[in-house]
C-alpha positions as a Markdown table, in Angstrom:
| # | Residue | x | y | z |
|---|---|---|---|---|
| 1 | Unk | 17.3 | 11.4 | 9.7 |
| 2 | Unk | 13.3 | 12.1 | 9.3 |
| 3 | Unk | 11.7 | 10.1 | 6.8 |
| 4 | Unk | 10.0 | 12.3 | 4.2 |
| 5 | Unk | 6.4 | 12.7 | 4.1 |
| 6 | Unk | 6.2 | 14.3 | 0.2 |
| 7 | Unk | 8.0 | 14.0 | -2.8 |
| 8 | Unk | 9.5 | 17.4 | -4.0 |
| 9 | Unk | 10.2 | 17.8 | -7.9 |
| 10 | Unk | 13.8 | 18.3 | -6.8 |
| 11 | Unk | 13.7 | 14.4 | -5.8 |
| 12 | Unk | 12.7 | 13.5 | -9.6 |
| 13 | Unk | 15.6 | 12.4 | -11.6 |
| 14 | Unk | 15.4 | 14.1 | -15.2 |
| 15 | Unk | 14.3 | 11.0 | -17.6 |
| 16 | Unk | 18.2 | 10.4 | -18.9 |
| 17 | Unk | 19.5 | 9.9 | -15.7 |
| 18 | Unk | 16.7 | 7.5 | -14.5 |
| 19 | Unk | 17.7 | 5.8 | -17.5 |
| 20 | Unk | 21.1 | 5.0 | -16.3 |
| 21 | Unk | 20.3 | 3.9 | -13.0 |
| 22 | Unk | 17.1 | 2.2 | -12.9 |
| 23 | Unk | 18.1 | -1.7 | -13.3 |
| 24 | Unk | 19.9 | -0.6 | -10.0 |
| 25 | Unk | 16.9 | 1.1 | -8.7 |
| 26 | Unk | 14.7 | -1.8 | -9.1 |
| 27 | Unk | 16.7 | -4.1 | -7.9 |
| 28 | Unk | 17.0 | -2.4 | -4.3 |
| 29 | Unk | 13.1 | -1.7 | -4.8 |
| 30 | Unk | 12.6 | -5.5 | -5.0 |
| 31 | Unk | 14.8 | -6.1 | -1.8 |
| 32 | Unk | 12.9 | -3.2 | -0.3 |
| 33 | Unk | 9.7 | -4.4 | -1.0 |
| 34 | Unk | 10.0 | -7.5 | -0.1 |
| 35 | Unk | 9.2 | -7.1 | 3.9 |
| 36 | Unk | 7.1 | -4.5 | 3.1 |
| 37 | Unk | 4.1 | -7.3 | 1.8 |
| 38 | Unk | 1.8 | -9.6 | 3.1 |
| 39 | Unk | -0.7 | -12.1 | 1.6 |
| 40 | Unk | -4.0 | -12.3 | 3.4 |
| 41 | Unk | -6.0 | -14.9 | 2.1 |
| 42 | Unk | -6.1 | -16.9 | -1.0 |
| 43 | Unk | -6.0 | -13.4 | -3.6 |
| 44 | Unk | -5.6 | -9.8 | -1.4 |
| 45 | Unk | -1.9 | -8.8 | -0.8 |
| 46 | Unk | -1.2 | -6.0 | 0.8 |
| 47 | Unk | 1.8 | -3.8 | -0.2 |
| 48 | Unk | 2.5 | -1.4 | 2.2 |
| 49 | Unk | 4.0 | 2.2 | 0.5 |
| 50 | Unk | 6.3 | 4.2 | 1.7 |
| 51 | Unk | 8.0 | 7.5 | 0.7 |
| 52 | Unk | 10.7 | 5.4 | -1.2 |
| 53 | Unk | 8.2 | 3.3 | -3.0 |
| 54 | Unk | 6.0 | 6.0 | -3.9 |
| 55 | Unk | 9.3 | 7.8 | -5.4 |
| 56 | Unk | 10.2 | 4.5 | -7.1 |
| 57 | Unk | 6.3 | 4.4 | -8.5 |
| 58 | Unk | 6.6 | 8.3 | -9.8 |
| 59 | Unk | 10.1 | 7.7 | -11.7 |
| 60 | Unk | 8.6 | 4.6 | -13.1 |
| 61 | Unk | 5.4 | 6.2 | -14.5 |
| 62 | Unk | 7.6 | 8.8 | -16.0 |
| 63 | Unk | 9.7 | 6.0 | -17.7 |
| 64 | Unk | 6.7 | 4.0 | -19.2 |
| 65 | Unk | 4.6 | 6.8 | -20.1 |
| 66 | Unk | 7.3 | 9.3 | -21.0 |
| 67 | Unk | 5.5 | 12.8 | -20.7 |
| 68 | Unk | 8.2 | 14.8 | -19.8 |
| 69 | Unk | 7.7 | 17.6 | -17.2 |
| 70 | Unk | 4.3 | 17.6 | -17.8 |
| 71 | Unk | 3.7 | 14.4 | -16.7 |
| 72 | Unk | 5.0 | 15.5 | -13.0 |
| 73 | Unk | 1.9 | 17.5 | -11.8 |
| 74 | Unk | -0.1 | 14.6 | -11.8 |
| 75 | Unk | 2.0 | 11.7 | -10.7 |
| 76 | Unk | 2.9 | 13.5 | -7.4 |
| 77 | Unk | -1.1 | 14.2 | -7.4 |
| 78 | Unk | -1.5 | 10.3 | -7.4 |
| 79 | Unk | 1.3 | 9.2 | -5.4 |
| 80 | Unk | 2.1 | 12.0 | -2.4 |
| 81 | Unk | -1.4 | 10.6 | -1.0 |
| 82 | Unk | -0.1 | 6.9 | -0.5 |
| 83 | Unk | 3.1 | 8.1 | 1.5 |
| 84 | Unk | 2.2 | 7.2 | 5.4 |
| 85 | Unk | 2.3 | 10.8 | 7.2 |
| 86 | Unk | 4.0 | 9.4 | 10.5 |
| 87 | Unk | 1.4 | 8.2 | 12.5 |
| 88 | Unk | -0.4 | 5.8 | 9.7 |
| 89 | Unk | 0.2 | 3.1 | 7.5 |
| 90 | Unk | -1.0 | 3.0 | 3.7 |
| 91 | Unk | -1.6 | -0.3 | 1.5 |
| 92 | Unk | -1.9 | -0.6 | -1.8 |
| 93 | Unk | -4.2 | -4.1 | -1.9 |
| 94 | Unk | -4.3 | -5.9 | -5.0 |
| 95 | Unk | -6.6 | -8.8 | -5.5 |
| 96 | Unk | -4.6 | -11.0 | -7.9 |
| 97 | Unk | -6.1 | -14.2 | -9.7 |
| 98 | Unk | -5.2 | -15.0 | -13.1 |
| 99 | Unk | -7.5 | -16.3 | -14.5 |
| 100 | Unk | -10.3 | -14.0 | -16.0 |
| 101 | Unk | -13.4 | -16.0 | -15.2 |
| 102 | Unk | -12.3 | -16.5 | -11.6 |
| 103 | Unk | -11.3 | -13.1 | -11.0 |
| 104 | Unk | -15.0 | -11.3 | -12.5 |
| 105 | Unk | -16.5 | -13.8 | -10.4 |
| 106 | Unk | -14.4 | -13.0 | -7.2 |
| 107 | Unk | -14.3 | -9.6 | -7.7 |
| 108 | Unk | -18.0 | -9.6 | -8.1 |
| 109 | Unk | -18.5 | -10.9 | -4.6 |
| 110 | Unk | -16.3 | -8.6 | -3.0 |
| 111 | Unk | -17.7 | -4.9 | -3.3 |
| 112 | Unk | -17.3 | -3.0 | -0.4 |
| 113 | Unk | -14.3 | -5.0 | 0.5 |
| 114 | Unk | -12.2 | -1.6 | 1.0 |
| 115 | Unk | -14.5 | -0.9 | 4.0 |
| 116 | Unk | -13.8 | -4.0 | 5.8 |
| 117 | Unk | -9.8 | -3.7 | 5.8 |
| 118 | Unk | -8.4 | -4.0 | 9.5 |
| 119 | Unk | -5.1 | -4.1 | 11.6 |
| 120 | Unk | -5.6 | -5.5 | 14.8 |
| 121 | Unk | -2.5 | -5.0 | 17.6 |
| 122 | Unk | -3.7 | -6.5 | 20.4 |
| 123 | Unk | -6.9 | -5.8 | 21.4 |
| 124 | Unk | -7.1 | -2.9 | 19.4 |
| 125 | Unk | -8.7 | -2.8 | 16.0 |
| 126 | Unk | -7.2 | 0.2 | 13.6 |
| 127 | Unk | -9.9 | -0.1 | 10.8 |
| 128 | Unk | -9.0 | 0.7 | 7.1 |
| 129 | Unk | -10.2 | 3.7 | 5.6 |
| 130 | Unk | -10.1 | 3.4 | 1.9 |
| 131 | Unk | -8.5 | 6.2 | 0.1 |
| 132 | Unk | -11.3 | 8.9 | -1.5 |
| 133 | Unk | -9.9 | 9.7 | -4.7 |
| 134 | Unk | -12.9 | 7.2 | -6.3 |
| 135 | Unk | -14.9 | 4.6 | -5.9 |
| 136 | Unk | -13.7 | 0.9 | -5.5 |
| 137 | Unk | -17.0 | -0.8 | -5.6 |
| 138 | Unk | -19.2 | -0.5 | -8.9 |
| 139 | Unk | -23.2 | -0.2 | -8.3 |
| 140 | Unk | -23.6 | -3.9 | -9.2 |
| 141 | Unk | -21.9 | -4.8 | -6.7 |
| 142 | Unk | -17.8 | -5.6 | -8.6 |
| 143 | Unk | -14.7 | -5.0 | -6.3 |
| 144 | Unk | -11.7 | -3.2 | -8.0 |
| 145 | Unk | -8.7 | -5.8 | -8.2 |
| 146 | Unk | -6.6 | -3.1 | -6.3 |
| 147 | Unk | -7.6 | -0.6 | -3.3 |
| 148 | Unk | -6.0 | 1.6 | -1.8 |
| 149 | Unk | -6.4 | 1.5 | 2.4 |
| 150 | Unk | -5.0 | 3.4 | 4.9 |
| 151 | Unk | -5.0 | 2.6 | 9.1 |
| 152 | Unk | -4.6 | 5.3 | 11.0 |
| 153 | Unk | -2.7 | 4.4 | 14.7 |
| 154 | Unk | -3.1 | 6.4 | 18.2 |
| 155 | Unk | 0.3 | 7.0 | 20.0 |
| 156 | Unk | -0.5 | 3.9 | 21.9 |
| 157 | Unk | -1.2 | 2.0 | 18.7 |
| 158 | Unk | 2.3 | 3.2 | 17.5 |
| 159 | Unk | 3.9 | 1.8 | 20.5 |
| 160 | Unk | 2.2 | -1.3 | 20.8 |
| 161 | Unk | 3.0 | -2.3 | 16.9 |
| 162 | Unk | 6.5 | -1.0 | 18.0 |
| 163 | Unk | 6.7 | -3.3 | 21.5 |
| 164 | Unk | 6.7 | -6.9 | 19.6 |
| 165 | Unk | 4.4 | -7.9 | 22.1 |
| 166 | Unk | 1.7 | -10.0 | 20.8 |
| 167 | Unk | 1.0 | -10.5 | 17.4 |
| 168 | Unk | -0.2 | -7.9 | 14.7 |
| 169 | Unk | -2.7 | -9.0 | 12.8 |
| 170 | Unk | -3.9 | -8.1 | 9.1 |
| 171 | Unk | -7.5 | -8.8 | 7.7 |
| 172 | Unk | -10.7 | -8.1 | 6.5 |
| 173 | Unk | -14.4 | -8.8 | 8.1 |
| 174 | Unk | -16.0 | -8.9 | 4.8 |
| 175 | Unk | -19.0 | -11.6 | 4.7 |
| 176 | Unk | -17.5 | -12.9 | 1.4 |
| 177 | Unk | -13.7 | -12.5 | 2.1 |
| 178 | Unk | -13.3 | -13.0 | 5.7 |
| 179 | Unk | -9.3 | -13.7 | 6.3 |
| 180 | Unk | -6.7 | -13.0 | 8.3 |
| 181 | Unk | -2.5 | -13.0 | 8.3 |
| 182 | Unk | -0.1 | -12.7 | 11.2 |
| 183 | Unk | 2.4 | -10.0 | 10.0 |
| 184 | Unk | 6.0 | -11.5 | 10.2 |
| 185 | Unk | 8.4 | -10.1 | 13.0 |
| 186 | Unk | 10.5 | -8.6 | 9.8 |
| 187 | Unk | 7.8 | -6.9 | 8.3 |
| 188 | Unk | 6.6 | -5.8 | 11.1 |
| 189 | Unk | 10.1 | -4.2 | 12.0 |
| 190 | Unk | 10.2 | -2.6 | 8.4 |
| 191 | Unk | 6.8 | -0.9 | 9.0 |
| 192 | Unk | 7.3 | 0.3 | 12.3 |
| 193 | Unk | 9.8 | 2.7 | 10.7 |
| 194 | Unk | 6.9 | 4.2 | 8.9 |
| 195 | Unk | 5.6 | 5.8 | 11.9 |
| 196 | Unk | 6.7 | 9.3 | 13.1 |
């Protein structure tokens, strides 16, 4: 079966049925999800999204917010972008540090960090391309705590990650935030899926 690349209104439960099955929901969310992250570094992880995610996030938003049908519209406007289109992946990156003064500081240090967002397979580099819908770095210079990043692969790419060969490797170059994590064999499994 092809994974799908949009969410179609006829995939969102009306409210009262949500209601009756979401404990369930996010409980095989959180068993989903849980190959589908990586920490890199001491505060980025990277959640990689997924049609199923993306349709967990949308009937989520409609629980918490409750705007009815006229909420819809603009969910799918915010999510249908963050579902990989076959030959990608797509990360939602969340810087998280607790405490406030630490994270303004951080944060402050890391603008531009959604430019410097990599996937290395091999010898090949697949650089991050930080989603458009607005800017993650303020004028002075302040990161946004979450980015969203997406890697677009070439057919050899694709196979490569697919081969186990080697290592995959996820990171970022930037001067102030300059780390690295080997994905895991199981995560790397769960992703490869993602691709077309």
């Amino acid at each position: 079966m092809t994974t799908p690349r949009k969410i179609e209104l006829d995939a969102i439960l009306p409210s009262a049925e949500y209601v009756k099955v979401r404990a369930e929901r996010r409980r095989l969310m959180a068993e989903l999800k849980k190959n589908r992250r990586l920490e890199v570094g001491p505060f980025a992880t990277f959640y990689f999204e997924s049609y199923d995610t993306m349709l967990h996030q949308v009937h989520e938003m409609l629980f918490i917010e409750k705007g009815g049908a006229a909420q819809i519209p603009d969910e799918l406007a915010a999510y249908n972008p963050l579902i990989p289109q076959g030959a990608e992946l797509v990360a939602t990156v969340m810087f998280e540090i607790d405490d406030p003064l630490r994270r303004a500081r951080v944060l402050g240090s890391l603008g531009g960090v959604e430019d410097h967002a990599f996937v290395r397979v091999g010898a090949e580099t697949v650089r991050g391309v930080p989603e458009g819908d607005q800017e993650r770095s303020r004028e002075d210079g302040k990161a946004s705590a979450v980015q969203f990043v997406r890697f677009a692969f070439t057919p050899s790419q694709i196979a490569a990650f697919r081969s186990n060969d080697g290592d995959v490797v996820v990171g970022f170059d930037h001067p102030n935030y300059g780390h690295m994590a080997v994905m895991p064999r199981a995560v790397r499994e769960v992703l490869a899926r993602d691709f077309a």
